[in-house]
N, C-alpha and C positions, 0 to 999 in steps of 0.2 A: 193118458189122462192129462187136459190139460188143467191148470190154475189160471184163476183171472186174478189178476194181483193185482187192486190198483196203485198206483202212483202219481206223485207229486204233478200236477200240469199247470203251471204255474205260469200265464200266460206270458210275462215279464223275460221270462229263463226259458227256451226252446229244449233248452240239455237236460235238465233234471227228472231223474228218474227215483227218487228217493221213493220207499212205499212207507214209511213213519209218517200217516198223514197227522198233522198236527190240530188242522181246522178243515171247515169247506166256506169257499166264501161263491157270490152268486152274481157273477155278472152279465146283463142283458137274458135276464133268468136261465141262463146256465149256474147249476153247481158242477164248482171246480174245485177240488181238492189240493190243498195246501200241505206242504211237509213244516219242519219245525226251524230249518235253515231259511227256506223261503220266505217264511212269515214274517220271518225278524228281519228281514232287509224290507221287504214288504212295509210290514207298519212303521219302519224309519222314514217311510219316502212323503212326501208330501203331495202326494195323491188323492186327489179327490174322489169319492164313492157315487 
């Protein structure tokens, strides 16, 4: 049996594999799934959407 577990793809971070998704954010209409580590570096950065 398998599980499909998703996790963190945090475009930013190649490594993270966290599956505590915290948010989905949507870029170039993908939704990408965010964990709760990633986020918080994320909305520190001054990144435009």
């Amino acid at each position: 049996m398998e599980h499909n577990i998703e996790h963190c793809q945090n475009p930013w971070k190649d490594t993270c594999h966290q599956e505590q998704i915290k948010l989905y954010i949507q870029i170039n209409g993908e939704i990408i799934p965010i964990c709760e580590h990633c986020w918080s570096k994320i909305a520190d950065q001054d990144t435009e959407w």
